[in-house]
Wavefront OBJ file of the C-alpha trace (Angstrom):
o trace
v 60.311 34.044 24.542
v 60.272 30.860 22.127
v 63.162 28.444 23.401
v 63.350 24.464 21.369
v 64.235 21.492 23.373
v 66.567 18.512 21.829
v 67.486 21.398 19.001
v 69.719 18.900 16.505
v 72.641 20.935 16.028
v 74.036 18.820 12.985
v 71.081 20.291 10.834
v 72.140 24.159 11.403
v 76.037 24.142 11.473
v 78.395 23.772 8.213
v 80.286 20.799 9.323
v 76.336 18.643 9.858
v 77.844 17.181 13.007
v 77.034 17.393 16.447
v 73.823 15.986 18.389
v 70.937 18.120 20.100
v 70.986 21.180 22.698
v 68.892 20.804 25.394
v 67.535 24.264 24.527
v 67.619 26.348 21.801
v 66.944 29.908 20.945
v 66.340 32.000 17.942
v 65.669 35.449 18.963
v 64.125 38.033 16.470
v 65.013 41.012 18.231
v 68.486 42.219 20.482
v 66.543 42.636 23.206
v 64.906 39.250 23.476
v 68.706 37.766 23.201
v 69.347 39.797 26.048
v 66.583 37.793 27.826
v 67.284 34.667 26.832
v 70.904 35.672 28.434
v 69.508 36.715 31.218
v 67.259 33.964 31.859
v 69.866 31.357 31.007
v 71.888 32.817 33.702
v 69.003 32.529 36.486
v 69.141 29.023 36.006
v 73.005 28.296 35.415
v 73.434 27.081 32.120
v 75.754 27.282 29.661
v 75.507 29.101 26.333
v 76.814 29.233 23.328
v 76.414 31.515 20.516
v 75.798 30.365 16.932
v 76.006 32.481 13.786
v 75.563 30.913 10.774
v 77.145 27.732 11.603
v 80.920 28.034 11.013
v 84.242 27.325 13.208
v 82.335 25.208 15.374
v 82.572 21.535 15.747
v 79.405 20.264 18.277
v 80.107 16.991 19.618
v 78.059 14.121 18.568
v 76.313 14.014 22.501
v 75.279 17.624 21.875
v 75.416 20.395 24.345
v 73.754 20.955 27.482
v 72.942 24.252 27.809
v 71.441 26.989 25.423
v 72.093 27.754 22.126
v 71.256 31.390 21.213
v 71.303 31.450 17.175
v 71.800 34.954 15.939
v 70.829 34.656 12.429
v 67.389 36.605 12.292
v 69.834 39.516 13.896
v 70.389 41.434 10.314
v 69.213 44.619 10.921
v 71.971 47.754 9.429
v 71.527 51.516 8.855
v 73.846 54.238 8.251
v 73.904 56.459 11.054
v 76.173 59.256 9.492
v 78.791 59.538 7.034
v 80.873 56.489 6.654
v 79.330 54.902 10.109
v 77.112 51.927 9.686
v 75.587 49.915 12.759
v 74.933 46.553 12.269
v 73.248 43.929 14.268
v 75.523 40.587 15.444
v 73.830 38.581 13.176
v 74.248 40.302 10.050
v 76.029 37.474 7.486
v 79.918 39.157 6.669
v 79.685 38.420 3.347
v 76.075 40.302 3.063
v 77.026 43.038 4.783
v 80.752 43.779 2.157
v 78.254 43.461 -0.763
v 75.958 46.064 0.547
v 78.644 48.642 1.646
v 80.908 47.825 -1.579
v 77.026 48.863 -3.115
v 77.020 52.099 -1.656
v 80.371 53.178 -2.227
v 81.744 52.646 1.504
v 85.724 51.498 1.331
v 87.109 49.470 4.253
v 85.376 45.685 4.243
v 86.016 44.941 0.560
v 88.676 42.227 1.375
v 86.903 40.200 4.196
v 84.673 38.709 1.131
v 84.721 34.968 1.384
v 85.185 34.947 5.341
v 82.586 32.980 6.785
v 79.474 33.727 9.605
v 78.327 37.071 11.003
v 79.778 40.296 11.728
v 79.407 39.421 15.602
v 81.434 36.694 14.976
v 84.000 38.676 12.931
v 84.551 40.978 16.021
v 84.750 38.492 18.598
v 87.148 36.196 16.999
v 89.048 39.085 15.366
v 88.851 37.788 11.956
v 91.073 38.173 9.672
v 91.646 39.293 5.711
v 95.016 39.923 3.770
v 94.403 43.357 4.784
v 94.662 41.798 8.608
v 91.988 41.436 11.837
v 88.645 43.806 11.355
v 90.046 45.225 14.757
v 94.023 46.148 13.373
v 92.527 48.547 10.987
v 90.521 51.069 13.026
v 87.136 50.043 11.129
v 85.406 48.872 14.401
v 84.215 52.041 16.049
v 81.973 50.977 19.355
v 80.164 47.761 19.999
v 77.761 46.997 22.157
v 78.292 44.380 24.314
v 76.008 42.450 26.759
v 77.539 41.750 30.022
v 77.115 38.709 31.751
v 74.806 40.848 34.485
v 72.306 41.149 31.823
v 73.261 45.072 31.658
v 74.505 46.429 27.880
v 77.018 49.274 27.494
v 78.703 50.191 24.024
v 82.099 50.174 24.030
v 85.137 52.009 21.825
v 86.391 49.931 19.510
v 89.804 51.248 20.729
v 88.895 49.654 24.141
v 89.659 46.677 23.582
v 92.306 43.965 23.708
v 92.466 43.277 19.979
v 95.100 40.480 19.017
v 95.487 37.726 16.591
v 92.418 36.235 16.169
v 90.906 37.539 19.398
v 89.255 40.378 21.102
v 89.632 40.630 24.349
v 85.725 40.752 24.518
v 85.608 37.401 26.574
v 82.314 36.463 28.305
v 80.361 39.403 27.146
v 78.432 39.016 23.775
v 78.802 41.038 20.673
v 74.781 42.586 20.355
v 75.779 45.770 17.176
v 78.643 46.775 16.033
v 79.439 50.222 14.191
v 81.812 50.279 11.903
v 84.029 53.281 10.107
v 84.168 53.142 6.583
v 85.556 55.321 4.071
v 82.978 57.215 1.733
v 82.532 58.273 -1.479
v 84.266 55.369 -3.246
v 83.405 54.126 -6.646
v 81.005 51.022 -5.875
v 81.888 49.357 -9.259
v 85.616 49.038 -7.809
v 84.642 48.351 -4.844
v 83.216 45.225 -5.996
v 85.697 44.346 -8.501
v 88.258 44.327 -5.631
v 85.783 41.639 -3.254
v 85.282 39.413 -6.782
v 88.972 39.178 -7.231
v 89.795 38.392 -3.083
v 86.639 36.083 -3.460
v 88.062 33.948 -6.322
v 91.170 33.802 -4.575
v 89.810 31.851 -1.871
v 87.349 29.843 -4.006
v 90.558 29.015 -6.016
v 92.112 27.620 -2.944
v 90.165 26.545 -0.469
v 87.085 24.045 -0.364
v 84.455 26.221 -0.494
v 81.786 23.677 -1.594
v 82.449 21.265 0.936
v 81.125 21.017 4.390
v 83.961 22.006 6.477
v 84.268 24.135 9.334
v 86.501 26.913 8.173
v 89.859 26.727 8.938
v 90.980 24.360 11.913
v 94.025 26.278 13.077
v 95.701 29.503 13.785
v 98.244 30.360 11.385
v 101.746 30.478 13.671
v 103.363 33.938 13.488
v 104.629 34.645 9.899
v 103.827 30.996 8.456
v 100.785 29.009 7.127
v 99.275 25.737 9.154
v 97.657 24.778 5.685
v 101.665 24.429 4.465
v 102.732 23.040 7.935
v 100.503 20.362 7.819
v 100.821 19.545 4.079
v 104.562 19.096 5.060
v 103.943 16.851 7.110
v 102.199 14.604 4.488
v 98.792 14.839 5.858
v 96.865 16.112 2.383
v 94.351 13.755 1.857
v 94.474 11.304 4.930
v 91.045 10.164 6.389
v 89.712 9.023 8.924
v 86.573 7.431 9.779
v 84.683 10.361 7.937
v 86.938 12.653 8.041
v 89.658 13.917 5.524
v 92.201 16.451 5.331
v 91.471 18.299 2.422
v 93.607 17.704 -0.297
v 92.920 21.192 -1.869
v 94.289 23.347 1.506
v 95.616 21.250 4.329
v 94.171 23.886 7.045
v 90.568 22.487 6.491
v 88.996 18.964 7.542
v 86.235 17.672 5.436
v 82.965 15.666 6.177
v 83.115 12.933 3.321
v 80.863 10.761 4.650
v 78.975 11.110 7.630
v 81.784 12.166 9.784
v 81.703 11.948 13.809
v 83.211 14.554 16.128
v 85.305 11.753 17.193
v 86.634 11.661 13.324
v 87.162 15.336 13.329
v 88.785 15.638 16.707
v 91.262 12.410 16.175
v 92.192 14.214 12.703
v 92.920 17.439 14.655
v 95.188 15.819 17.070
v 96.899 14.032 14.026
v 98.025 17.471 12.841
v 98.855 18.402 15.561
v 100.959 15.991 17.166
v 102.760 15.549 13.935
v 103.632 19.366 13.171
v 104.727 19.254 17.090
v 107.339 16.344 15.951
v 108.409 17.607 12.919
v 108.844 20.751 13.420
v 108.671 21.741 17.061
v 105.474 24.386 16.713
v 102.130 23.952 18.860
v 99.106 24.222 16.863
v 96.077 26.158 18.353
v 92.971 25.777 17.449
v 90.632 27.853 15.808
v 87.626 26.028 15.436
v 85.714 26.288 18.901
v 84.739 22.614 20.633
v 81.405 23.703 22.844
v 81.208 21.468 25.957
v 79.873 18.002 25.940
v 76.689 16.707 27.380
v 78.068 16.324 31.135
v 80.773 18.418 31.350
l 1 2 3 4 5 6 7 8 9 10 11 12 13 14 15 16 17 18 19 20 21 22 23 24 25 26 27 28 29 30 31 32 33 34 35 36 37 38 39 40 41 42 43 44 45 46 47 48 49 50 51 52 53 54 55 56 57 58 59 60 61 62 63 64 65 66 67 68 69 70 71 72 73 74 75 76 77 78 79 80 81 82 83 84 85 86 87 88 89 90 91 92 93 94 95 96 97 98 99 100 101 102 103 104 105 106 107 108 109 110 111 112 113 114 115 116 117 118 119 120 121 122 123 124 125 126 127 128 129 130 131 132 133 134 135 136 137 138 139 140 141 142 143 144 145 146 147 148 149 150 151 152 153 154 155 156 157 158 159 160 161 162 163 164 165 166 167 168 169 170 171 172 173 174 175 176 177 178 179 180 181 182 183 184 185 186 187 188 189 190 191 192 193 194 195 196 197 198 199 200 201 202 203 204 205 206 207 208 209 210 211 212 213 214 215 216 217 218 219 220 221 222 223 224 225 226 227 228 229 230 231 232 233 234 235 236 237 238 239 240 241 242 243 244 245 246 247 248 249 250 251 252 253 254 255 256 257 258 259 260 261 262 263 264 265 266 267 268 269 270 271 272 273 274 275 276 277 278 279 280 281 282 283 284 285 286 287 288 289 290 291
C-alpha cells in the first residue's frame, strides 16, 4: 500500500487552503481503502475522506492523521435493468452524464452538485428534486465498518435526513442506485443542461469556493439570510462573501482558514442577531494538527 507523508492539502481541495497531512492515501482499488482503514485504525489515527475536494475547509496547520482520497474509485456497471453500482469515487456530475447517455431517468437534476457519489450519499445531497436518499434512488450501499468488516446495506436502512445519512463512522465503498429505464437520452440531457445553467447563472462556479457554507434553515435560503444581513461582498483578509450568492465564501487572494472561519462566524453571529436563526454548517472543518 502507497501512503505520502506531509501530503499539501491546499494543492488537491477547491478552496487551495489548508497545510499538509501527515499521511496520505490514494487507493486504486476498494479493497486497498479498506486496508488503509484498517491499518489506520491499528495505529489510532484519524481519517478523513476526500473526494474531489469540495465542502471541506483544511486548516492552514493541516491534519494529523490520514487522508484517504477516493478519486481513482470510478469504476460503474449496470447490473440489471435500471440498477447501476458505482464505486465512492465516481465524480456526480460524471456519473448524471453517463446515465442521462443511456437513457436511465432519476439523477438528471443533481447536475452541477459538486464531488463524488460517496459523498452525495453520505452527506445526503441535495437537488430541487430533494436529498438522493428522499427519492428511493439509493438501493444498497456498501459500507465499511470501522472493524475493517464490509456489509451492504438497504438503502431503506438508513437514517436519511436533511443533508445527512445516518451512515456516521462507517464509509461509503459502492453504491447502487435505481433508476428509471427506457427514457429518451436526448431529454434526459436537455433537462441536466437547463438545471446546470441554473446554477452556473447563480452561483460562482468559476471561483474557488467550497460549495455552499451553510444548511439552508427549514423552508428558507441562508444565501438570502445572509444577503439580508448586508454581508454580499464583505472581505476579509482573503476571504469574501460572494457577491453573486451570499451562501458561498470566496478565496480572492490567498485566503487563510483563519479568513474563512472568521467570515463564517460573521454570518453567523449576525443572522443569529437579526433574525434569531442558528446557522449550521455545511462545509466540514477536519481536525487541526494537535487536536
Amino acid at each position: 500500500m502507497k501512503r505520502d507523508e506531509g501530503r499539501q492539502l491546499s494543492k488537491i481541495c477547491w478552496y487551495a487552503i489548508g497545510g499538509e497531512a501527515r499521511y496520505y492515501a490514494q487507493p486504486q482499488s476498494v479493497e486497498e481503502m479498506q486496508d488503509h482503514l484498517v491499518w489506520a485504525r491499528g495505529e489510532g489515527l484519524p481519517v478523513f475522506m476526500l473526494g474531489h475536494g469540495s465542502n471541506v475547509l483544511f486548516d492552514d496547520e493541516g491534519f494529523d492523521g490520514l487522508v484517504v482520497c477516493t478519486r481513482s474509485l470510478s469504476g460503474f456497471r449496470e447490473r440489471e435493468k435500471g440498477i447501476v453500482e458505482v464505486e465512492v469515487g465516481k465524480h456526480l456530475g460524471n456519473l448524471v452524464d453517463k446515465v442521462n447517455d443511456l437513457g436511465l431517468q432519476g439523477l438528471e437534476t443533481f447536475v452541477g452538485i459538486p464531488g463524488t457519489i460517496g459523498g452525495a450519499v453520505y452527506g445526503n445531497a441535495g437537488a430541487s428534486s430533494g436529498g438522493i436518499g428522499d427519492a428511493d434512488l439509493v438501493s444498497e450501499v456498501l459500507l465499511i465498518e470501522p472493524s475493517g468488516t464490509m456489509e451492504w446495506v438497504d438503502g431503506r436502512d438508513l437514517s436519511w435526513r436533511y443533508r445527512d445519512s445516518g451512515i456516521g463512522d462507517r464509509v461509503v465503498a459502492r453504491v447502487r442506485i435505481r433508476l428509471q429505464p427506457d427514457f429518451d437520452s436526448e431529454k434526459l440531457c436537455k433537462k441536466s443542461q437547463r438545471f446546470l445553467k441554473l446554477k452556473t447563472d447563480t452561483q460562482p462556479f468559476t471561483n474557488k469556493t467550497c460549495g455552499c457554507i451553510f444548511k439552508n434553515p427549514a423552508r428558507m435560503s441562508a444565501g438570502r439570510l445572509i444577503d439580508e444581513c448586508g454581508l454580499k461582498g464583505v472581505r476579509f483578509g482573503g476571504a469574501m462573501i460572494s457577491p453573486v450568492h451570499a451562501n458561498f465564501i470566496e478565496n480572492v487572494d490567498g485566503a487563510t482558514s483563519s479568513d474563512i472561519k472568521h467570515l463564517i462566524d460573521r454570518a453567523r453571529k449576525l443572522v443569529r442577531d437579526q433574525h434569531g436563526l442558528e446557522l449550521q454548517r455545511e462545509v466540514v472543518l477536519p481536525g487541526t494538527r494537535g487536536e
